[in-house]
Structures are given as structure tokens and as C-alpha cells.
N, C-alpha and C positions, 0 to 999 in steps of 0.2 A: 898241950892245948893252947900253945901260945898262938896269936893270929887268928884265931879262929873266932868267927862271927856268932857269939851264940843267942844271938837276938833273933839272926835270920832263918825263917822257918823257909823247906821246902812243900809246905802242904797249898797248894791250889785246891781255893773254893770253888767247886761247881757251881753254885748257885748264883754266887756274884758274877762270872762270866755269861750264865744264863740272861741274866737278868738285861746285863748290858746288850744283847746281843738281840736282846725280843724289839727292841723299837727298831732297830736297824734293820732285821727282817721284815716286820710290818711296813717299814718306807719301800724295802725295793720291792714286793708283792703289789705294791698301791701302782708304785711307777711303771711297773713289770705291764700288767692290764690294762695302764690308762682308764683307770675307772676310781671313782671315788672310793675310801674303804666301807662308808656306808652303804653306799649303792651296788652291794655285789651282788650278781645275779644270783637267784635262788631260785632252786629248781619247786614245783610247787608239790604237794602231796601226795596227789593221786599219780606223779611222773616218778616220784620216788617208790611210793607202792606197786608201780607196776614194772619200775626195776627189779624190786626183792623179790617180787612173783616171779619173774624170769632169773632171775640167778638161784632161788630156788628147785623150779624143775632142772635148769641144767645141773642141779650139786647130786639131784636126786637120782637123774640119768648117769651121770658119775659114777655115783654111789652105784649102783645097781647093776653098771657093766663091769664094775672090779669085784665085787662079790662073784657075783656069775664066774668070774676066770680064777676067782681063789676056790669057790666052789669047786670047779672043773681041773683044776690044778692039783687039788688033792683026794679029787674022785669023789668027792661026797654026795651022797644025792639027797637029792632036794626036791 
């Protein structure tokens, strides 16, 4: 064991590289849009609500032609 460093740990903290690395994301996001980080657009409520209405019915059409072909797939009637 001679030479050997046994002070020096091989373990890397996640968390302290997280940490360091969130201001420096947030500056190039800011610079990235040219926009304040305050002032980000925000979409309003009712534009949000009538997103998830519509990704709704398309999950439910989805839904509903893959049934149909697993349905028909294994002859089940329905």
C-alpha cells in the first residue's frame, strides 16, 4: 500500500455539480431569448386549458383506434 493516496476519494457529488451548473443554465436561457428572466412570456389560462382539451381528445382517438385493432386482432367482439 505504499504510494497510495488514501485521502483521495473517487466519489463525485451530484448534487454539488448540480448546483454549480443551475446559475449557468439560467444565464444562457436569459441570453438564449433575449428576454428578461422576469418577463417570460406566459401563456394565459384559458390558452393552456384549451390545449389540454385538445390533447385530450387526440389521446382519446388514440386510445380508441388501438383498442379497436387489438380488439380485431384477437377477434374479440365487442
Amino acid at each position: 500500500m505504499q504510494g497510495q493516496d488514501t485521502q483521495k476519494s473517487n466519489v463525485v457529488s451530484l448534487f454539488a455539480a448540480r448546483e454549480n451548473a443551475q446559475p449557468a443554465v439560467e444565464a444562457q436561457t436569459a441570453v438564449a431569448s433575449g428576454a428578461q428572466p422576469d418577463s417570460a412570456d406566459e401563456e394565459s389560462f384559458a390558452d393552456i386549458m384549451q390545449r389540454n382539451a385538445k390533447n385530450k381528445e387526440r389521446l382519446e382517438k388514440e386510445r380508441a383506434t388501438a383498442n379497436k385493432s387489438v380488439l380485431r386482432s384477437y377477434r374479440i367482439k365487442h
